[in-house]
C-alpha positions in Angstrom: -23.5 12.2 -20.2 -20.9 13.8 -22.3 -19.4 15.8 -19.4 -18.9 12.2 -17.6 -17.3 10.9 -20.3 -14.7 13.4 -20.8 -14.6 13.0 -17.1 -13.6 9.7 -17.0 -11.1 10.4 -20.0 -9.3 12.7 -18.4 -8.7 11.0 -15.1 -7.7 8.2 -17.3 -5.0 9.9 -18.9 -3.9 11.5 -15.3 -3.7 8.1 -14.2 -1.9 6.8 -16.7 0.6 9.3 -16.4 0.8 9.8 -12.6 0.9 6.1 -11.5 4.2 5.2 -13.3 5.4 8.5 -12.1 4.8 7.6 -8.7 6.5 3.8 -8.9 9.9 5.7 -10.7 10.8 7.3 -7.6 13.5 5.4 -5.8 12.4 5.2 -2.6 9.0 3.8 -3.2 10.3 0.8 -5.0 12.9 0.5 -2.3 10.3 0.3 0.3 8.0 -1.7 -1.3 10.8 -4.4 -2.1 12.0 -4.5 1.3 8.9 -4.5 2.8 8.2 -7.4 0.4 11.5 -9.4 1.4 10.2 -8.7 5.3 6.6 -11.1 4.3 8.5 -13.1 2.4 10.4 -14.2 5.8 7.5 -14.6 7.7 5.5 -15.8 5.1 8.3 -18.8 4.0 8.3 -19.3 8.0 4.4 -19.7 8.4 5.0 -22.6 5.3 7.8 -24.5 7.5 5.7 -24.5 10.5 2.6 -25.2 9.2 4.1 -28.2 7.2 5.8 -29.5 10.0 9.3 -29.3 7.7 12.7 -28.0 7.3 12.8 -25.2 4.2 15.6 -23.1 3.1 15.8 -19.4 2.3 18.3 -19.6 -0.2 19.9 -16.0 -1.5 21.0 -15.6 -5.2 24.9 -15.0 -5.1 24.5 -12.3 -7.7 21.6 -10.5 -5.2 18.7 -10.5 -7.6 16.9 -12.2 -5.0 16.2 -15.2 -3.3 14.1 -18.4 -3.0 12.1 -20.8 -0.4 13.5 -24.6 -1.1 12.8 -27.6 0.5 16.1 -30.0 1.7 16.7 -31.5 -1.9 16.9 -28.1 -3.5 13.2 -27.9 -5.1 11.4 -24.4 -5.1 8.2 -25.0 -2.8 4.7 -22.9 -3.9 4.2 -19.8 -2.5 1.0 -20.2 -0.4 -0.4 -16.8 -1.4 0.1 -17.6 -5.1 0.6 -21.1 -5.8 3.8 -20.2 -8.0 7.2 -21.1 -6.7 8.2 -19.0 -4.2 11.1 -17.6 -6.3 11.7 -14.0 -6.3 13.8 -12.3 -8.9 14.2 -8.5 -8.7 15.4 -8.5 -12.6 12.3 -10.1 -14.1 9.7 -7.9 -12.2 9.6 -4.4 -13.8 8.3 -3.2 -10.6 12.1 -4.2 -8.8 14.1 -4.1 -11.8 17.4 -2.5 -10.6 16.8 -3.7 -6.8 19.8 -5.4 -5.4 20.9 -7.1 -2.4 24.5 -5.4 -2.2 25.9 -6.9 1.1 24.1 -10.5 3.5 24.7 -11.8 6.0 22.6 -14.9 6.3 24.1 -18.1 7.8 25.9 -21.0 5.5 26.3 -20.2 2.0 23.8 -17.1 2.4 20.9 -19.7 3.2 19.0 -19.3 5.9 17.4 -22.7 7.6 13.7 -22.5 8.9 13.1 -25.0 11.2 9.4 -27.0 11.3 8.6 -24.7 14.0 9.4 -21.8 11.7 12.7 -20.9 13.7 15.4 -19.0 11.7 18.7 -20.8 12.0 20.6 -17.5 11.7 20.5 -13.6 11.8 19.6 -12.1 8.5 21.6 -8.9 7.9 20.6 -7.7 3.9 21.8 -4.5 2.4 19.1 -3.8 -0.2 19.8 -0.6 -2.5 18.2 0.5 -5.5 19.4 4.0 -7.1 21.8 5.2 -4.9 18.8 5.1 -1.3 19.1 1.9 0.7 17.4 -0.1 3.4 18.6 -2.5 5.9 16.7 -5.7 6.6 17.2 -7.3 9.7 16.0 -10.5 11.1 16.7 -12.1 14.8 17.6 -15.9 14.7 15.1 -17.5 16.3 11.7 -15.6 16.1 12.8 -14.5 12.8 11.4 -10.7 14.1 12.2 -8.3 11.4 13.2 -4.9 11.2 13.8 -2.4 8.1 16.1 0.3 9.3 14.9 3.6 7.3 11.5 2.6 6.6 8.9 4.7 5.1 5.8 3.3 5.3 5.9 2.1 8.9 6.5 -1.5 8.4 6.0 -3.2 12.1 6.6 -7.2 12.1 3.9 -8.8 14.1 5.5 -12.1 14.5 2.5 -13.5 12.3 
């Protein structure tokens, strides 16, 4: 029993080590946020069709992030959490640093999702975070997105 113990001690301590290790390398948190921005997209798109109404993606100017607002400017609930579906790379210590450098996103960097889901505009986002980057792209329309240099293999499956 007291083998276990020490055991389980140990791989505690490894793991509390290791894990933050793993999340301080740039590219992981790079990948992870841009894979994040991609189900954002879809997942603000799924809302607008499935409410039968017209949402906005709305970029931050100072590309900390962005947010999913309905047409008087009010943050709706993100479906998978029932917070507002805000996102704010400086308030997450996971994406602290993260920054959309350069966007191209339709009027005023907002992107218009129709209550079909349809994206009003190509989404062009330069996302970098310690000196790696990823491009984000998404088609107007279908919304299908791409991450140039991806890592993990992200495929958009138009759902």
């Amino acid at each position: 029993m007291l083998h276990l113990i020490l055991l389980l001690v140990g791989l505690s301590g490894l793991a509390m080590v290791g894990i933050p290790m793993f999340f301080e390398r740039a590219s992981v948190t790079l990948e992870n946020g841009a894979v994040l921005m991609a189900r954002d997209l879809r997942t603000a798109q799924n809302r607008a069709a499935y409410s039968h109404e017209v949402l906005f993606l709305r970029f931050f100017e100072d590309g900390d992030g962005y947010e999913v607002v309905t047409r008087t400017g009010e943050p709706i609930d993100d479906p998978r959490t029932g917070r507002p579906f805000v996102r704010r790379y400086s308030i997450d210590a996971v994406f602290e640093g993260l920054r959309i450098t350069e966007l191209q996103a339709g009027q005023d960097d907002t992107i218009v999702l129709s209550p079909i889901g349809e994206t009003s505009d190509i989404l062009e986002a330069r996302l970098e975070f310690e000196g790696e980057v990823r491009l984000i792209y998404a088609e107007r329309g279908t919304g299908m997105i791409t991450i140039e240099g991806s890592t993990s293999g992200f495929v958009d499956d138009g759902i």
